[in-house]
C-alpha positions, -999 to +999 in steps of 0.1 A: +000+000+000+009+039-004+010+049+028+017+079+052+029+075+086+036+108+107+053+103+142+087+091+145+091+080+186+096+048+205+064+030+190+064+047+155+092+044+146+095+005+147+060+002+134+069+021+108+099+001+100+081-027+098+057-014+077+089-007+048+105-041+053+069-056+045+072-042+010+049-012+015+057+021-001+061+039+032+065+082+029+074+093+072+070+125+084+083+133+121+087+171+133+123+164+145+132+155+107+162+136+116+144+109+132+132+097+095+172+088+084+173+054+092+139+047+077+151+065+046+179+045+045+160+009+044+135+027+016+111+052+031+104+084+013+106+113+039+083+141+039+092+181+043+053+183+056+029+165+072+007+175+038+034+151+017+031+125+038-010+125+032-011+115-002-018+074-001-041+054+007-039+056+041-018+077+068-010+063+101-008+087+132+014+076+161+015+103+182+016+115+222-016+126+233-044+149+217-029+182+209-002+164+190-029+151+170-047+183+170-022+203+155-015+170+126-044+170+116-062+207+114-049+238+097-035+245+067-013+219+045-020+191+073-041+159+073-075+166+069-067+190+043-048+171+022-057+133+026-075+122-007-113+112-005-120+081+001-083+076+019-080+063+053-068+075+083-054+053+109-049+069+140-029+046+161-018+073+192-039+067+228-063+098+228-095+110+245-125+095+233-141+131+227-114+136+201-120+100+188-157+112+182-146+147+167-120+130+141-145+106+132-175+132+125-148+151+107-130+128+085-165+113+076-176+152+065-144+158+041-155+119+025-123+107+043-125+071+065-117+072+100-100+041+118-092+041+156-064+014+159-046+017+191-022-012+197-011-030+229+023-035+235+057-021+247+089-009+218+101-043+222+070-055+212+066-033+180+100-036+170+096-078+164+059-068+152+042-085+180+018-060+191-018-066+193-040-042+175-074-031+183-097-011+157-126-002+149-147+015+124-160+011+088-152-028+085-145-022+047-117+005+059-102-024+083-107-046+059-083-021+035-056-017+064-055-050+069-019-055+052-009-030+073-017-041+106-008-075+094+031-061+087+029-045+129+015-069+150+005-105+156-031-100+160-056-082+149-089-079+171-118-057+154-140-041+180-168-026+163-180+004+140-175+031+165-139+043+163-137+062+195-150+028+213-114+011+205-103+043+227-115+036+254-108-005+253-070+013+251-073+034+281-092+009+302-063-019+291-036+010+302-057+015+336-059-020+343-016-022+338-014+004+354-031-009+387-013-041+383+018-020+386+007-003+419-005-036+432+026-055+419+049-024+439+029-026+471+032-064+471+069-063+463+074-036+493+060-059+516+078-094+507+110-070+506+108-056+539+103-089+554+141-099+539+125-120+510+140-120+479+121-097+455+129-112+420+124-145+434+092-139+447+081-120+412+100-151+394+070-172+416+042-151+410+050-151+374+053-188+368+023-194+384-005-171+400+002-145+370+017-157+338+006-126+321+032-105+302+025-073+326+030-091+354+063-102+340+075-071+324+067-046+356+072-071+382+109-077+370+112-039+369+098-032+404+119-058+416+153-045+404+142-010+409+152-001+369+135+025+357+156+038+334+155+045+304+118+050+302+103+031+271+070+043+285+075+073+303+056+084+331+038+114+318+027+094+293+009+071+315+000+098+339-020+115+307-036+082+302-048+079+333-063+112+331-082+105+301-096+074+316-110+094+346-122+118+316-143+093+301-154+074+338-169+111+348-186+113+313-205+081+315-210+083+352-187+049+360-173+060+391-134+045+394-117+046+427-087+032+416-080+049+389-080+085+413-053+067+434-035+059+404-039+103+394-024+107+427+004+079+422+015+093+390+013+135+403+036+127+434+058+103+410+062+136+381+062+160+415+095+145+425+109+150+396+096+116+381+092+127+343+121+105+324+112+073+344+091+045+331+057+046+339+068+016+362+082+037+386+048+045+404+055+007+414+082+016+431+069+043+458+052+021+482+090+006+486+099+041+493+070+046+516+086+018+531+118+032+543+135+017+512+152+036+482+132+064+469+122+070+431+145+089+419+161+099+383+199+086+375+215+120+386+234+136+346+264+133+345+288+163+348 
């Protein structure tokens, strides 16, 4: 396929990379143009504007949080003014629901198809094309994109004709890691203080209890208290968190956890948290402890 893909960081750019070694004819836009080199290299085309990069068949948007797609796709010589009719857009980035709604209403008003395909899965995960990908929206526009998912992950789960409801299966997914990771931390501060081995005891909950990959991921991290480098960083998850409460006050689902998990994340970034993996909120109950506090790696000199 002739495709677009705008946003160049830890998950794009492997998806992306992906996408060129599956034979597609990939054109990569990323505002910090020297992130698109190496993609050039292995045969991507790479785009002065977002506009050039909105040209195909589709365009893929991997990008950090709502105004990031905001300012892609409105305005002059950006996405919605340039896609083709007909085209697809493929919005892959973890956003609000409400702006899920608004691109879909949009895209559907300039004759443009909408698809809301979030993905689950870490930068290891997208760099061996293992992620799991979940959208919805026109089936005939999956159907399209098909190849294209096919080439990033190793499944594909459909979810329905509502694009913005694949949002919020994303968010819930990322508040339901993220209390794992606060239960996981509380659990490991406990065994710890008591003089039990903390990789051992996540090596046994792993291989039995919880086999699941988060469990094994974020348990191994608490454990060894590595938190750097980030390859999800905490404001990251603290902004997904706060789109999950977003969406729990708009549909009247109250969510306890998830406002201890706002308050996990706010201390974490108020102590200067910001280049840690989202992880490290797993780690304060060790501090609360008495144990080593959450801290950055100090720069070097």
């Amino acid at each position: 396929m002739k495709v677009g893909f705008i946003g160049l960081g830890r998950m794009g750019s492997p998806i992306a990379t992906n996408l060129v070694k599956a034979g597609h004819e990939v054109t990569v836009y990323n505002r910090s143009a020297d992130k698109a080199d190496a993609l050039v290299k292995l045969g991507a085309r790479k785009a002065a504007r977002i506009a050039d990069a909105c040209r195909g068949e589709a365009v893929i948007t991997m990008l950090a949080d709502d105004n990031a797609v905001t300012e892609t796709v409105w305005g002059d010589e950006r996405l919605l003014a340039t896609l083709p009719r007909a085209a697809v857009h493929v919005s892959m980035s973890t956003i609000s629901v409400a702006l899920s709604k608004r691109l879909t209403e949009t895209h559907s008003k300039a004759g443009q198809r909408y698809v809301a395909a979030p993905v689950f899965g870490r930068p290891e995960a997208a760099a061996a094309a293992k992620l799991f990908i979940v959208p919805a929206g026109d089936p005939a526009a999956i159907e399209a994109c098909q190849p294209l998912f096919d080439a990033a992950g190793q499944k594909t789960i459909p979810m329905g004709t509502e694009p913005s409801a694949a949002n919020l299966i994303k968010l819930s997914g990322n508040f339901l890691i993220a209390a794992a990771i606060e239960s996981l931390g509380e659990a490991i501060a406990l065994i710890g203080k008591a003089g039990i081995d903390r990789k051992a005891y996540v090596e046994l909950l792993t291989s039995t209890m919880f086999p699941a990959p988060s469990y094994k991921i974020y348990g191994g991290l608490i454990a060894e208290g590595k938190f750097e480098p980030a390859a999800f960083a905490s404001p990251l998850g603290y902004k997904d968190i706060r789109l999950t409460m977003a969406a729990a006050e708009s549909l009247r689902v109250p969510m306890p956890i998830v406002s201890l998990l706002n308050d996990r994340f706010l201390r974490l970034l108020a102590q200067g948290g910001e280049k840690l993996d989202w992880a490290a909120i797993g780690g304060l109950a060790t501090e609360d402890a008495g144990g080593a506090a959450v801290s950055p790696s100090p720069s070097p000199r």
